[in-house]
C-alpha positions as CSV (number, residue, x, y, z in Angstrom):
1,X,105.9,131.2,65.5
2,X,102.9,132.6,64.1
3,X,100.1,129.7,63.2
4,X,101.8,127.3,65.7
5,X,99.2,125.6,67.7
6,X,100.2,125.1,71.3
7,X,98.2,122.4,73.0
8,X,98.8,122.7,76.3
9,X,98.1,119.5,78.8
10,X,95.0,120.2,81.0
11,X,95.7,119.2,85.0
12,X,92.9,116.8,86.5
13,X,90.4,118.3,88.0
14,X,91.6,116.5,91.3
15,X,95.3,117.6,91.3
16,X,95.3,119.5,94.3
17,X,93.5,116.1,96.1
18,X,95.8,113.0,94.7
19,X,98.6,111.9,95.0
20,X,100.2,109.1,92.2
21,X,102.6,106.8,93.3
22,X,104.0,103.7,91.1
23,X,107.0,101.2,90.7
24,X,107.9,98.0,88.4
25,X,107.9,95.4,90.1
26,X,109.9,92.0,88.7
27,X,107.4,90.0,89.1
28,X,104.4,88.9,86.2
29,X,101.1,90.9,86.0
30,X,98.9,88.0,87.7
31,X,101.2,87.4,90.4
32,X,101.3,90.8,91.4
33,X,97.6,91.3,91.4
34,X,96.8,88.2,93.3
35,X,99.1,89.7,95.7
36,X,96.3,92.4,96.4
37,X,93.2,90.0,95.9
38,X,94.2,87.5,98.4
39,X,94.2,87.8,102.3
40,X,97.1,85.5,103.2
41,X,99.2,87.7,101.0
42,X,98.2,90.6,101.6
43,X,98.8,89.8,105.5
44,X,102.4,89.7,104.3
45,X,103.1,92.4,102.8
46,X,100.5,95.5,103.2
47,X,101.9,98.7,104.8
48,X,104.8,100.8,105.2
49,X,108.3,99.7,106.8
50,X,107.3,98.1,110.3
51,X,103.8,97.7,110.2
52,X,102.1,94.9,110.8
53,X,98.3,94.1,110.1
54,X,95.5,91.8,111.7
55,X,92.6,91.0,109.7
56,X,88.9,91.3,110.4
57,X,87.2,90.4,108.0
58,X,88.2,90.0,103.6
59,X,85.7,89.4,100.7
60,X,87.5,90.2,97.9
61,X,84.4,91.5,95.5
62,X,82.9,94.4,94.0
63,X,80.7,95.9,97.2
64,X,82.9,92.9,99.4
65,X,84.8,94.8,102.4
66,X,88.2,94.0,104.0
67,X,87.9,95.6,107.8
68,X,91.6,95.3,109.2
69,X,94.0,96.7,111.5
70,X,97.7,98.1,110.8
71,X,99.9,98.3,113.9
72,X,102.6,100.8,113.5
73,X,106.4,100.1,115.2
74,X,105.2,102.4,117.6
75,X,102.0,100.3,119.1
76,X,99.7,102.7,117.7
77,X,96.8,100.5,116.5
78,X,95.0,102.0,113.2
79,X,91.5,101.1,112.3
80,X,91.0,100.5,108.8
81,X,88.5,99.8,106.1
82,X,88.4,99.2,102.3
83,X,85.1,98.2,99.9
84,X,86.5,97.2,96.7
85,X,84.4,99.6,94.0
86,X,85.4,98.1,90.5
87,X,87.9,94.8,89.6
88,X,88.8,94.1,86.5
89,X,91.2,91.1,86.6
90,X,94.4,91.4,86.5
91,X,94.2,94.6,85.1
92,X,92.8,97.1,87.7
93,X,91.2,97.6,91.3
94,X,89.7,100.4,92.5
95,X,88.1,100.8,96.3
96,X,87.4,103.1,99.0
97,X,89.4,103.3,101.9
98,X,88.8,104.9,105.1
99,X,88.8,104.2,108.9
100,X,84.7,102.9,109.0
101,X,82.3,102.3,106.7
102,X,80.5,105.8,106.5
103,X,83.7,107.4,107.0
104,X,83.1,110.9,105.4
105,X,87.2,111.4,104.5
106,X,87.5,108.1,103.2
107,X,89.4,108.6,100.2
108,X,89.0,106.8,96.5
109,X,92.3,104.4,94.9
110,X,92.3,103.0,91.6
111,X,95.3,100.3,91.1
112,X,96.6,99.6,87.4
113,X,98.5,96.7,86.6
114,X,100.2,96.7,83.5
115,X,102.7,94.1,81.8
116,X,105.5,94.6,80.3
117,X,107.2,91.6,79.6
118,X,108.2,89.2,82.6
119,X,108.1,92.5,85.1
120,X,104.5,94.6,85.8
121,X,104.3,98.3,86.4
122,X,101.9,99.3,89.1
123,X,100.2,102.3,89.6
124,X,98.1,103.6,92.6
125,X,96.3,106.9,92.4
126,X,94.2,108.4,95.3
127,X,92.1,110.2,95.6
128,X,90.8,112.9,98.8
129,X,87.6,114.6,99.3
130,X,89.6,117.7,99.9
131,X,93.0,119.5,99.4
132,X,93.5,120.0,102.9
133,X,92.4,115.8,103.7
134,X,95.4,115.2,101.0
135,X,97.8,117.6,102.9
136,X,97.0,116.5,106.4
137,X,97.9,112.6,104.7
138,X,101.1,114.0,103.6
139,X,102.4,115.8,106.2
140,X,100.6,114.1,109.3
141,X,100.7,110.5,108.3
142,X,103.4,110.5,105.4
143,X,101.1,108.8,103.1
144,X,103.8,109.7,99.7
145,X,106.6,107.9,101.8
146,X,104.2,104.8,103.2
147,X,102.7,104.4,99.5
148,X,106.5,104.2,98.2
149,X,107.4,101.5,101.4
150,X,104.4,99.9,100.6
151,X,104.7,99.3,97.0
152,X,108.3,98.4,98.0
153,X,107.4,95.7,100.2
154,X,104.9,94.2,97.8
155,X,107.5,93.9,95.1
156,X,110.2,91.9,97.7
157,X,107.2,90.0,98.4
158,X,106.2,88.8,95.0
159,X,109.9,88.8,93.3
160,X,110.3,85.9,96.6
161,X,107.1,84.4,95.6
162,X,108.3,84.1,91.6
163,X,111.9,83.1,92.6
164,X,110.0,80.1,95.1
165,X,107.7,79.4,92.2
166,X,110.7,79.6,89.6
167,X,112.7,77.0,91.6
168,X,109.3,74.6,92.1
């Protein structure tokens, strides 16, 4: 049609490094965001299907660092690190994750929490230095398929924790 605008959607800048991976979870907004602020839940919950995790050391601030360990079903140990960048209660976290501080393939997450009546929809986004640091994530440690587990194990974790505090 002649005269019709087209607006065509620009990609990020960072498509070929992210990966974007989200889920409603039945559960409210501050439940599920304490769920990532707190240590003794995270300790529950954090990780794909059959990890585990040990904590270091958690101080849940902006520039605060929580230094932890996942064990995978396997025994392999993984050595992990996360400085919380920005958090903006209950609304959003971002950090940087990686295996040390210094780490020069950490990559950058920004969490969004948003309501939606009595169930929140979360929404992680990651960012990698590089293309090939987001492909050797995907294909090496399955980090599309862990992010999905993950996100599935918080929301079984909080739905229990709203159910227990439902029945209080």
């Amino acid at each position: 049609m002649a005269g019709a605008r087209r607006e065509a959607r620009a990609e990020p800048a960072t498509a070929d490094r992210e990966i974007m991976i989200s889920r409603i979870i039945d559960a409210p907004r501050e439940l599920v965001f304490e769920a990532f602020t707190e240590v003794r839940h995270l300790s529950r919950w954090w990780g794909p299907e059959g990890f585990t995790t040990t904590t270091q050391s958690f101080e849940f601030r902006v520039g605060g660092v929580w230094d932890f360990v996942m064990h995978g079903p396997d025994g392999t140990d993984y050595s992990e690190w996360i400085s919380w960048t920005e958090i903006a209660p209950p609304e959003r976290i971002a950090l940087l994750h990686g295996e040390f501080r210094g780490d020069p393939n950490a990559f950058e997450s920004v969490l969004t929490f948003e309501s939606d009546g009595a169930v929140t929809r979360i929404q992680m986004r990651t960012v990698f230095p590089t293309r090939e640091l987001r492909e050797e994530a995907v294909e090496k440690y399955h980090a599309i398929e862990g992010g999905r587990q993950t996100l599935s194990n918080l929301a079984v974790y909080v739905a229990d924790l709203a159910r227990k505090g439902a029945e209080d």
